[in-house]
C-alpha positions in Angstrom: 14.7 -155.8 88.7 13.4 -159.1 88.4 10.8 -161.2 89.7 10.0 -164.9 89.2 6.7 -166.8 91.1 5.8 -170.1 91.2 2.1 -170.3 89.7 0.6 -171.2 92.7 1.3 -167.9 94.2 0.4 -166.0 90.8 -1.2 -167.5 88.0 -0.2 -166.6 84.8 -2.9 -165.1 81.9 -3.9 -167.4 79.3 -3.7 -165.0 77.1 0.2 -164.3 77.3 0.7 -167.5 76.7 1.8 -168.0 73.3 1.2 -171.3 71.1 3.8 -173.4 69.8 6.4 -171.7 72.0 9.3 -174.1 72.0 12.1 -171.2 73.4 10.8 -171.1 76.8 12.3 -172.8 79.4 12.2 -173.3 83.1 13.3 -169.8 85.0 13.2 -171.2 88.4 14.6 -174.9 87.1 18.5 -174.4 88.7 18.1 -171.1 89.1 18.3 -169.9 85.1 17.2 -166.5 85.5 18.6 -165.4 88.4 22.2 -166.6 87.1 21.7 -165.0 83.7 20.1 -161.9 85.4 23.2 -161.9 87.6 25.9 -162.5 84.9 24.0 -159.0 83.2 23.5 -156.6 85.9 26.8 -156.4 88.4 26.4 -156.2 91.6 23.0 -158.2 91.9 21.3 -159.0 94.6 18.9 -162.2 94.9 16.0 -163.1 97.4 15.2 -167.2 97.4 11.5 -167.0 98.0 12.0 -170.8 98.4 8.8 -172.8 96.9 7.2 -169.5 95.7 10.1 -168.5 93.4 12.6 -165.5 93.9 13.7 -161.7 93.4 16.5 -159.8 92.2 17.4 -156.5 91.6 20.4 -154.3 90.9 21.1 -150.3 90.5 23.8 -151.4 87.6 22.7 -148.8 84.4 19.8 -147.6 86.2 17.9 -144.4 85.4 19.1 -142.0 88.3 15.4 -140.2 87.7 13.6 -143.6 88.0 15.7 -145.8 90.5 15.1 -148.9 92.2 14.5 -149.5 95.8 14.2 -152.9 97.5 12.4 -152.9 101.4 11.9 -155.6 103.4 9.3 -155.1 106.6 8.1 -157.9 108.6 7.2 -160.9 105.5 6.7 -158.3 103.0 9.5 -157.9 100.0 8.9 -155.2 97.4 10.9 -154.1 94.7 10.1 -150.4 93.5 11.4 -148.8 90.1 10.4 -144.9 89.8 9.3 -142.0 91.5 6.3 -141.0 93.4 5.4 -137.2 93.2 2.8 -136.7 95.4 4.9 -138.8 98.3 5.0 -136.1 100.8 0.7 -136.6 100.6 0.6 -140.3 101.2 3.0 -140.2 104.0 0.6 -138.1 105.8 -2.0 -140.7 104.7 -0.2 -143.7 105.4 1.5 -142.0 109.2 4.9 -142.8 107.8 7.7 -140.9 109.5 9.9 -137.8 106.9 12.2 -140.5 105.9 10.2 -142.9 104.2 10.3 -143.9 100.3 8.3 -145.1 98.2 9.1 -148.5 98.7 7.9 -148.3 102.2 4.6 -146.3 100.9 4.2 -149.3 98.7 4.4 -151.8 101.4 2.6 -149.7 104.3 -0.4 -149.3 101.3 -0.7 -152.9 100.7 -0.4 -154.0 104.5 -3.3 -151.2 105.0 -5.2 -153.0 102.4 -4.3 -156.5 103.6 -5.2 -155.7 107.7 -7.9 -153.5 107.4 -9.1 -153.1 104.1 -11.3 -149.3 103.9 -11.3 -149.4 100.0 -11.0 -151.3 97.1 -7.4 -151.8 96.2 -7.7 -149.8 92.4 -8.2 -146.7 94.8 -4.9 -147.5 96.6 -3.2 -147.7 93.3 -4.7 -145.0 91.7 -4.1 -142.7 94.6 0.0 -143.1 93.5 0.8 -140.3 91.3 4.1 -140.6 89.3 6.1 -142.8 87.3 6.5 -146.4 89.0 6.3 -149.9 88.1 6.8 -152.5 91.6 6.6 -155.6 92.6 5.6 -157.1 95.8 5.6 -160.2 97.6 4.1 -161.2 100.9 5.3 -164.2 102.2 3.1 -164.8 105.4 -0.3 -165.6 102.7 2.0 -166.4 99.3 0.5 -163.7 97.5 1.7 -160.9 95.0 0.4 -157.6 94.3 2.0 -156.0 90.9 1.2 -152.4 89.1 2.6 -149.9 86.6 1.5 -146.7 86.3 -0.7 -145.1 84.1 1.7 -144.3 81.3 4.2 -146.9 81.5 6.8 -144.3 82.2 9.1 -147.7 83.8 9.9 -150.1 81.6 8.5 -153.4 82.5 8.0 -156.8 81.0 6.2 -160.1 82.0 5.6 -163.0 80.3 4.8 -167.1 81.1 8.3 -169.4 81.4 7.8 -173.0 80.0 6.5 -174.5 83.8 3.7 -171.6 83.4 5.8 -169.4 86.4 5.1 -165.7 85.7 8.4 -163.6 84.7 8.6 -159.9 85.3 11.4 -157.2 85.0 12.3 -153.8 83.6 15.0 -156.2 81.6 12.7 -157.3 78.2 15.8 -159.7 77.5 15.6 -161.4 80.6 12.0 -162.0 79.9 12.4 -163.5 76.4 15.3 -165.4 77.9 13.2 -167.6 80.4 9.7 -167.3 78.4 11.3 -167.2 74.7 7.6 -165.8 72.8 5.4 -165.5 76.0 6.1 -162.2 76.8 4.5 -158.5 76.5 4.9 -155.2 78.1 3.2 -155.4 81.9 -0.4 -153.3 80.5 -0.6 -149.5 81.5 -2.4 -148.8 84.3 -2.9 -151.9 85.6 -2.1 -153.9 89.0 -2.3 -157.7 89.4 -3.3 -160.0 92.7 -3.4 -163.5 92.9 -6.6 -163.9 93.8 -7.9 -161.7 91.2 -5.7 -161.6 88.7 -5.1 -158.6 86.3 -7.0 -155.5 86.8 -7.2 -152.2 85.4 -7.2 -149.1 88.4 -8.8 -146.6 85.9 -11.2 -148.9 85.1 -11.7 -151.3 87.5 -15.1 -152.4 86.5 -14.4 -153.5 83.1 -12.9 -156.4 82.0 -9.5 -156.4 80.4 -9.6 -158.5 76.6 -6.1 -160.0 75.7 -5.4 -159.3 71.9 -2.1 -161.3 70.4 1.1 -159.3 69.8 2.8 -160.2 66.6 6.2 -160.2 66.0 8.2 -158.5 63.0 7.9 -162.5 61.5 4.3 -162.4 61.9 4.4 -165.2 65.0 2.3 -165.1 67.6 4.2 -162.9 71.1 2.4 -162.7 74.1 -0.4 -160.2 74.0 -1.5 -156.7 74.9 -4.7 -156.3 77.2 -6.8 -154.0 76.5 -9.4 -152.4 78.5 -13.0 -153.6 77.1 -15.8 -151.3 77.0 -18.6 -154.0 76.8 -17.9 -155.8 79.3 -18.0 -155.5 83.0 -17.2 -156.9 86.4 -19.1 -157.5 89.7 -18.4 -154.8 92.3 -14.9 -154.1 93.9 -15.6 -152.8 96.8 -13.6 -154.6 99.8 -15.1 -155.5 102.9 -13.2 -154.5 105.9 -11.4 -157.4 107.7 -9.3 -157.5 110.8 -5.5 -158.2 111.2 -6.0 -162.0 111.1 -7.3 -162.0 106.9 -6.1 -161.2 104.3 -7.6 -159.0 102.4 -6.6 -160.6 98.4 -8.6 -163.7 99.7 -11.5 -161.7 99.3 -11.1 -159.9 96.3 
């Protein structure tokens, strides 16, 4: 799968940004990526998100224990890559129907969050037991919401292309393709909004510390965040809104 925003719908960490980075180019600029994403995975299917960027996925060499669902419902895309053990659970939870998967659990967690907000958005992420990584766009506020689970169990990348666009797939050549040294592994147990940017779920109250990845040449790639223990962040509770907010716009 891959995934490429503008960064005005999500806004790229400083720290994966790498210095001196002269391989990265523009991933959106004539449609790079998804052409080289295409001309590696056959069979790929691409979404234009038009000004906020695009989507893509493919079930070429997947893992037929972690495989990848794409769902569209109403102006919500998500792409999905795992498995979600305690499913049968959330569709009680969620008042899905028997024949929904977990890319409809994704999408019917996030629209609960967006339309009604009970609980803080770490809970709804932390309340997904298995092996997943997804991606998810909503196209009626131009916002994302990103996770991975707890173990990293899906391989999944992201990284900063030369126009500061964030990059993300389950493809780490893809990545270094569009962002050349401005790239890492998405964090473990982690989710990302555009509003508030990159979040741990198990710790949602501390503040997550970038520290530089270096390469086998001793250059500079991206960086790993790590959760740090000193620091902390203000509440992240949610307050309940109605059907007309949204709720990323006030968290």
């Amino acid at each position: 799968m891959l995934a490429v925003f503008d960064k005005s719908v999500a806004k790229s960490p400083e720290g994966l940004q790498s210095p001196n980075n002269e391989t990265a180019v523009s991933a959106l600029k004539d449609g790079f990526l998804a052409q080289r994403f295409a001309s590696n995975h056959s069979g790929s299917v691409t979404i234009n998100l038009g000004s906020s960027g695009f989507l893509a996925y493919s079930s070429d060499r997947q893992n037929p224990l972690l495989p990848r669902l794409f769902a569209v419902v109403d102006d919500i895309f998500c792409l999905f890559q795992g498995h979600i053990e305690n499913i049968a659970h959330l569709k009680q939870q969620y008042g899905l129907n028997k024949t929904a998967n977990e890319v409809i659990i994704v999408i019917e967690a996030y629209r609960t969050l967006r339309d009604r907000g009970p609980y803080p958005p770490d809970q709804v992420v932390r309340d997904i037991h298995g092996k997943f990584a997804f991606v998810l766009y909503d196209s009626s506020s131009k916002t994302s919401f990103l996770a991975s689970d707890v173990d990293g169990s899906v391989p999944f990348f992201w990284g900063t292309d030369s126009e500061g666009h964030l990059v993300l797939s389950d493809d780490a050549d893809i990545v270094k393709q569009g962002c050349g040294k401005s790239f890492a592994p998405f964090p473990k147990g982690c989710f990302f909004t555009s509003s508030g940017g990159l979040r741990s779920y198990e710790h949602p109250r501390n503040e997550l510390k970038p520290v530089p990845r270096v390469d086998s040449s001793g250059e500079v790639c991206g960086a790993n965040f790590k959760v740090d223990a000193e620091s902390k962040k203000g509440g992240t509770g949610m307050p309940r809104v109605d059907s007309a907010a949204n709720w990323s716009q006030h968290y």
